[in-house]
C-alpha positions in Angstrom: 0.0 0.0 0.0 1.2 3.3 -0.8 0.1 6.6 0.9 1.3 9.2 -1.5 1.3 12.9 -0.4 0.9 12.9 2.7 1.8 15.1 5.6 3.6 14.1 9.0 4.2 15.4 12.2 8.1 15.8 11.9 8.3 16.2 8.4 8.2 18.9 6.4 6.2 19.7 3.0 4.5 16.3 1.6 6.4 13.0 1.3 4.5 9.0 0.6 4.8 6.2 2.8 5.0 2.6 1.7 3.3 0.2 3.5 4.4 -3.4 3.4 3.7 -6.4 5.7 3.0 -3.7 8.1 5.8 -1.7 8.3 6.8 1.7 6.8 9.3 0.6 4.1 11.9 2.2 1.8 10.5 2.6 -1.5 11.1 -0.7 -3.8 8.8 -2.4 -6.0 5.9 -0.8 -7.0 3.7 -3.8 -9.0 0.3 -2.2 -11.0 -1.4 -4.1 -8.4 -0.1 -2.3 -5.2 -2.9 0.0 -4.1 -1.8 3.4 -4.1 -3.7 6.4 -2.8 -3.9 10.2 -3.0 -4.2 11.9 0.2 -4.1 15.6 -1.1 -1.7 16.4 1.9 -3.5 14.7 4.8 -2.2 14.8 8.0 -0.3 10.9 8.7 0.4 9.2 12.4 1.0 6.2 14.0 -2.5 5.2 15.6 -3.4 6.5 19.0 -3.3 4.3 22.2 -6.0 4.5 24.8 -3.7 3.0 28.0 -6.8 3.3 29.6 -10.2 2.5 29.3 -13.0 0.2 30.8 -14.4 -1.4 27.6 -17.3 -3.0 29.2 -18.5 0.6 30.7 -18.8 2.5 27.6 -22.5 2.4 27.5 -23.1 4.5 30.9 -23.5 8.2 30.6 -21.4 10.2 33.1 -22.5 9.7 36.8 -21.9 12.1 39.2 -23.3 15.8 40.3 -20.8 17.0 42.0 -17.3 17.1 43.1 -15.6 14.1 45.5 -12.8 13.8 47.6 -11.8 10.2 46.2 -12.9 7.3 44.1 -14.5 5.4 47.0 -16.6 8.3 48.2 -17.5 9.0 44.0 -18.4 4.5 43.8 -20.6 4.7 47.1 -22.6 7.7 45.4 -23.1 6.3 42.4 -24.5 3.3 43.2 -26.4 4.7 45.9 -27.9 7.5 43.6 -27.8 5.6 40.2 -29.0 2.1 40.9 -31.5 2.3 38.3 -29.8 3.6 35.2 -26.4 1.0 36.3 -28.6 -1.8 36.4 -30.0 -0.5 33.0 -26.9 -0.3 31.3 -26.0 -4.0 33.2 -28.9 -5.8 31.5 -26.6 -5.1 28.1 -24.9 -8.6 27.6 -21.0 -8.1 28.2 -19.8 -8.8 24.7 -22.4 -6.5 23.0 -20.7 -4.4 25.6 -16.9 -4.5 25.2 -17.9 -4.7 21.1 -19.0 -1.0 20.9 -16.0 0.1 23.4 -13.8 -1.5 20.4 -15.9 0.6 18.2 -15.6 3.6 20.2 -12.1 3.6 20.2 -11.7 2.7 16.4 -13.8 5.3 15.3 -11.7 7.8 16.9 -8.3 6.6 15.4 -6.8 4.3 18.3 -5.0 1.2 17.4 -4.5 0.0 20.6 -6.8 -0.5 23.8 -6.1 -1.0 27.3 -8.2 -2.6 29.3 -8.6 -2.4 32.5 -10.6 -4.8 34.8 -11.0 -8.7 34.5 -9.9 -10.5 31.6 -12.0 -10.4 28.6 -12.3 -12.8 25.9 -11.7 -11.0 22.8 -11.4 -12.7 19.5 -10.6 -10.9 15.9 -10.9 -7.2 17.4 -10.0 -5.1 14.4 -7.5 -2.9 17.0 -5.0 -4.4 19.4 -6.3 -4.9 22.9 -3.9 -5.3 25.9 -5.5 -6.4 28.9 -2.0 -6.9 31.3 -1.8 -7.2 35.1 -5.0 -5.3 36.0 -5.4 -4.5 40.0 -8.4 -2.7 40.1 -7.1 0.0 43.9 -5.7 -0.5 47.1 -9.6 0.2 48.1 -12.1 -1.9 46.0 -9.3 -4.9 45.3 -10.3 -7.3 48.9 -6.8 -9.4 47.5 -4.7 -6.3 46.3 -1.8 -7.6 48.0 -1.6 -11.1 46.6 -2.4 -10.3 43.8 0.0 -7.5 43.5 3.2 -10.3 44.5 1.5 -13.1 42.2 5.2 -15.0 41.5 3.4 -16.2 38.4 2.9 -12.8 36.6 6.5 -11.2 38.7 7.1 -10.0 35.0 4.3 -7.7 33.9 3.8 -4.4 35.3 0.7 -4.4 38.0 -1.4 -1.5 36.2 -3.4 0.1 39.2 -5.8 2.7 40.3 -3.7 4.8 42.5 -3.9 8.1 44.3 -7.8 9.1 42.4 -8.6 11.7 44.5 -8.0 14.8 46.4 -7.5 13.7 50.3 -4.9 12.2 52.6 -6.7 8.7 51.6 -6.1 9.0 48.2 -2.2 10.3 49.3 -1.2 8.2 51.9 -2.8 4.8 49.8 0.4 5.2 47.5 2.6 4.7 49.9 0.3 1.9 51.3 1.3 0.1 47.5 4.3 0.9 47.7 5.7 -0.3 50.6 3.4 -4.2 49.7 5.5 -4.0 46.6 7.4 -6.8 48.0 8.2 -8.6 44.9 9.3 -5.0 43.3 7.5 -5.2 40.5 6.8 -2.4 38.2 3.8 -0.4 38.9 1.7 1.8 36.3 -0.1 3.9 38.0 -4.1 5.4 36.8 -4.7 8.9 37.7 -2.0 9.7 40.4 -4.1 12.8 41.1 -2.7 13.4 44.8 0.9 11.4 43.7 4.0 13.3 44.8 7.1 13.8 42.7 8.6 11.6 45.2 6.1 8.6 45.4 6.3 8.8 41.4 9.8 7.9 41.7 8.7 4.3 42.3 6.1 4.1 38.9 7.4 3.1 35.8 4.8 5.1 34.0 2.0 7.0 35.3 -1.7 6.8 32.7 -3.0 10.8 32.7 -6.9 10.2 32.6 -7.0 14.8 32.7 -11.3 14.6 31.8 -12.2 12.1 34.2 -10.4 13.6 37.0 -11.7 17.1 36.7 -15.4 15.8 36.2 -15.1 13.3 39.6 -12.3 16.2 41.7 -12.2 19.5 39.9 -8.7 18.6 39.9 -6.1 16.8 38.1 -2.7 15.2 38.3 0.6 18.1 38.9 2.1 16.4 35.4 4.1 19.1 34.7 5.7 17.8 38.0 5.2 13.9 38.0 6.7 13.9 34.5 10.4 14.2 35.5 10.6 11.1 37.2 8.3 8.9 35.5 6.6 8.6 31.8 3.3 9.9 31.3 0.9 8.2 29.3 -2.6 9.1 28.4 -5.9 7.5 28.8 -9.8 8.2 28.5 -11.2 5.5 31.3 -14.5 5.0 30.6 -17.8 6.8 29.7 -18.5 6.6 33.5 -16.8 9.9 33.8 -15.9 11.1 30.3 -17.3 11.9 27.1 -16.3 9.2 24.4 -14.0 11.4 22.0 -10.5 11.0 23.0 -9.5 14.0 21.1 -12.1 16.1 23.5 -9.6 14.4 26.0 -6.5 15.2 24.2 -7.7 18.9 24.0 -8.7 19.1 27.8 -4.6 17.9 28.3 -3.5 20.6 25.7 -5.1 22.9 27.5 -3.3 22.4 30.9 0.0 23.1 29.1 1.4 20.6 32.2 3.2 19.1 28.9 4.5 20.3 25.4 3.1 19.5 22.1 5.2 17.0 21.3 5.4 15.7 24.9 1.8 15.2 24.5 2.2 13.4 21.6 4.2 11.2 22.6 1.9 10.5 25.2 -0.7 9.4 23.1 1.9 7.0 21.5 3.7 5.7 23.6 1.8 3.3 25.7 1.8 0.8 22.4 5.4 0.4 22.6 6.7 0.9 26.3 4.7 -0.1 28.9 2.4 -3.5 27.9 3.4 -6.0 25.7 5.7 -6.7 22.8 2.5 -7.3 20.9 0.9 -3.8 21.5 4.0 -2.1 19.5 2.1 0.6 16.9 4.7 0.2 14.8 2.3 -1.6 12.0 -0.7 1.2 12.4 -1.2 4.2 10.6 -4.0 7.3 10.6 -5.0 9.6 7.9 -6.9 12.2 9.1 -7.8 16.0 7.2 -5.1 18.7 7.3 -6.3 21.8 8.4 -5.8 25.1 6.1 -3.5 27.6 7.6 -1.8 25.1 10.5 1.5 23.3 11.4 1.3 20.0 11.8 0.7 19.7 15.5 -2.0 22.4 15.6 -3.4 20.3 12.7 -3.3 17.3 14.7 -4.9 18.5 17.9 -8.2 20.1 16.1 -9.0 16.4 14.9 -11.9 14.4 15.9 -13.5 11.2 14.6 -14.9 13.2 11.7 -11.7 14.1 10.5 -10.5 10.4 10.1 -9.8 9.3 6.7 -8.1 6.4 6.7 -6.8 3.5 9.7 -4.7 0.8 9.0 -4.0 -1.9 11.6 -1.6 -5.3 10.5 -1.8 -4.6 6.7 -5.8 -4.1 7.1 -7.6 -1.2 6.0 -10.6 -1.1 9.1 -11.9 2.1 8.8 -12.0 5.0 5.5 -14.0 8.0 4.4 -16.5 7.7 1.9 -14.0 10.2 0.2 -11.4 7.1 -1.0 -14.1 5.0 -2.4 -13.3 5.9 -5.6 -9.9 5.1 -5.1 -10.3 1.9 -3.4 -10.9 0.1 -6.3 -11.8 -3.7 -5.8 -12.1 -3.2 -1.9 -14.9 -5.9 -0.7 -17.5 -3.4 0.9 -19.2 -7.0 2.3 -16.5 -6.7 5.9 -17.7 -2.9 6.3 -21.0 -1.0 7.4 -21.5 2.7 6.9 -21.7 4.7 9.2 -22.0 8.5 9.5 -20.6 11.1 12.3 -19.9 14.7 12.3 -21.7 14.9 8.7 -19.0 12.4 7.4 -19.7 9.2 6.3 -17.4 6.3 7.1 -17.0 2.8 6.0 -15.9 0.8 9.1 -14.7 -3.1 9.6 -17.4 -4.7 11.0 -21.4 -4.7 11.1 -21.7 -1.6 13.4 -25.1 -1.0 12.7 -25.9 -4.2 14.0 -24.5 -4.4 17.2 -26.2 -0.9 17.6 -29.5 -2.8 16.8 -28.5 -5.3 19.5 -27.8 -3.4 22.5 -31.2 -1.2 21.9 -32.8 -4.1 22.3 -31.5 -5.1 25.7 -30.9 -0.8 26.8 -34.0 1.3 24.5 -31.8 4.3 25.9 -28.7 3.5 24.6 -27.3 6.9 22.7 -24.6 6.4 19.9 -22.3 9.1 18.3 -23.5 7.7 15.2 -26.0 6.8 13.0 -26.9 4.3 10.3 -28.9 6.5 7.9 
């Protein structure tokens, strides 16, 4: 596959990227058969990676009016005040479920998925979906502790819930991990709202999740401090306590200027090659999305949203284009896609979307999609 003229981040003016066996490749043989498309100076990436999300609780609208001083006092309220519409959402079986969190992420450009919770069985996903050493917090985790010095998984990094709030509980809770750390494992942390630049010392990497925290605490993580002594990635969580467009979430971030442009970048990035798995490397991924007039590539870049996709390619695959590339798409078999429309753009994307839409209204009437069928 060839992506001719084409705009990147670092580069500058248009170049084309060669795509083969999923890797960006010198240019070499082009046979009549390689498909080859125009891209009138669209905007070109790696895909993004969500290293954090809840796939199964993409369904729920945001719950919570008003501000808490940690996760345990935002879970009581919830389920205290929102019984009915949890159990709602809960009557959704759990596949239908994670199936339009893949979606959700997809539609918005990310490649790769973390998930956070129990293990999920997930076969054929069109993105990559790392599911790790999930400990859910010191708090709601009854075997935090033996699970956190499991012998068995001594090699993966415990991903963790750590320091969500705004109190001496959520402060002191870090040091609590910390010093049960007996194994010395590496620790991701989630959130790290009330994390020190001390305790951060002992994270590998630390998942910046900046919507979810200002709609539970009015208050994020210091990042601007905490990224001198660990690596800052970037996550959504789930629809529990953000909106479903990572780039809303990515422009919340900007906005802090706790990080650079390109620091933020990075951040977006960098979970698919540092902290999971071999597997979840984003080396084989690439997104096309529409070049704003008048912008560098960056400012380009954070204006996006799913709208502005174009183009994602995962392991070779094309899963999601524009209505735009038809044309140029040649012999592509339209029977693996549905179409889709958001933002006024139509999209073709892998997978009977519409469907599973169908599905879940059955089970939840309420159920409220960013897109639409017709």
């Amino acid at each position: 596959m060839i992506l001719r003229n084409v705009t990147t981040i670092t580069g500058k003016g248009t170049t084309d990227i060669h795509l083969k066996n999923g890797k960006m490749m010198p240019f070499g043989e082009v046979t009549p058969v390689t498909l080859q498309l125009d891209l009138d100076g669209a905007l070109a990436f790696p895909g993004l990676v969500n290293s954090h999300d809840h796939l199964d609780f993409n369904l729920f609208p945001q719950l919570g009016d008003k501000i808490y001083h940690n996760y345990t006092e935002w879970g009581d309220y919830i389920h205290a005040k929102y019984k009915k519409e949890i159990n709602a959402v809960l009557k959704v079986p759990l596949p239908l479920r994670v199936s339009w969190g893949i979606f959700k992420n997809l539609l918005c450009g990310v490649t790769t998925v973390v998930n956070h919770g129990e293990h999920l069985a997930i076969k054929d996903a069109p993105i990559n979906v790392e599911q790790g050493h999930s400990i859910h917090s010191v708090q709601f985790e009854k075997l935090w502790k033996l699970k956190l010095n499991n012998p068995l998984k001594r090699g993966l990094p415990a991903v963790i819930h750590v320091g969500e709030g705004v109190d001496e509980l959520a402060h002191t809770e870090i040091d609590q991990l910390n010093s049960w750390n007996l194994l010395r494992k590496e620790l991701i942390g989630i959130h790290g709202i009330a994390m020190s630049e001390e305790q951060a010392k002992y994270f590998k990497a630390l998942i910046w999740c900046p919507e979810s925290n200002y709609f539970m605490f009015n208050k994020t993580a210091k990042i601007d401090q905490l990224k001198k002594h660990t690596t800052i990635l970037f996550g959504t969580d789930s629809t529990l306590t953000g909106n479903w467009n990572i780039w809303d979430h990515i422009r919340l971030a900007r906005k802090t200027n706790m990080l650079t442009d390109a620091e933020l970048y990075s951040a977006v990035h960098l979970g698919g090659t540092t902290s999971w798995t071999t597997d979840a490397a984003n080396q084989d991924t690439i997104v096309i999305t529409k070049r704003k007039p008048d912008t560098d590539a960056f400012e380009s870049f954070y204006t996006n949203d799913p709208a502005d996709v174009l183009l994602v390619v995962h392991h070779d695959c094309i899963r999601l284009f524009d209505a735009s590339l038809l044309a140029q798409l040649g012999q592509i078999d339209l029977g693996k896609f549905s179409k889709v429309y958001i933002g006024g753009s139509c999209k073709f994307i892998e997978g009977d979307l519409p469907g599973l839409m169908r599905q879940i209204k059955t089970y939840y009437p309420e159920a409220v999609f960013p897109v639409s069928a017709n």
